[in-house]
N, C-alpha and C positions, 0 to 999 in steps of 0.2 A: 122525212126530216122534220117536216113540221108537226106532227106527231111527239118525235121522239123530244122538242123544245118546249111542247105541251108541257109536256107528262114531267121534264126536267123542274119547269118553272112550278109546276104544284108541288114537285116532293120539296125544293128550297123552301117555298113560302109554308108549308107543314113544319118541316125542321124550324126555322125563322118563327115559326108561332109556337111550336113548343119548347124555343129555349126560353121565350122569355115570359113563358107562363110561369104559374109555380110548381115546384114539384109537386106529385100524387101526393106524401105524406103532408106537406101544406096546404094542399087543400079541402084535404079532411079534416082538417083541424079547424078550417076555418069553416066548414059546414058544419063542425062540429058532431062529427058522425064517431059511432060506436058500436063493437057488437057486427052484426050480420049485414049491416046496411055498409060499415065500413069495410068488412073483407068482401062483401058483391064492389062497392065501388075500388078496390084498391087492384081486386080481379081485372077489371074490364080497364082500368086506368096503365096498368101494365100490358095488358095484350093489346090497346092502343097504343104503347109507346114501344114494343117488339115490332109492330106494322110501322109504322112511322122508321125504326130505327132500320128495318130490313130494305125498305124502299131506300132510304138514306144510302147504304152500304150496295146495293145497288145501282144505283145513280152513282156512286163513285166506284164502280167498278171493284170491288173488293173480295176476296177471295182466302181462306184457309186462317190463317192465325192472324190473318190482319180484319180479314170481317170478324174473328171470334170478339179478337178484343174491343174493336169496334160497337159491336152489339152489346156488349158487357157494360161498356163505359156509357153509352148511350142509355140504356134502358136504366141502368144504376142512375144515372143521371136525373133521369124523367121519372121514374121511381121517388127517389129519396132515402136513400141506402142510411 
């Protein structure tokens, strides 16, 4: 049980830090990045925010069209669609 309160409180406080970062497109802009430096960062910026979203959707127990959409909205989110 305490375990599992662990692991709850770091995926909340991950979510909680990545909403109110900027999205991946804003913050390439504001490194000013271009070219190959900007598709490696925009790569790893997205497959962090697939793990952050899949834990997320996890932690709330989510399953079939509702994790799909879940995951969509989330990473489109933390992206910058």
């Amino acid at each position: 049980m305490r375990t599992f309160l662990l692991a709850l409180a770091f995926v909340l406080s991950s979510v909680a830090a990545q909403a109110q970062s900027p999205n991946c497109k804003a913050q390439a802009a504001d490194k000013k990045l271009a070219g190959a430096a900007m598709t490696s960062f925009m790569k790893k910026c997205e497959s962090d925010a697939k793990k952050s979203c899949d834990a997320d959707a996890k932690a709330k127990k989510l399953a079939g069209a509702a994790k799909n959409s879940h995951m969509k909205k989330c990473v489109d989110d933390a992206v910058g669609t």
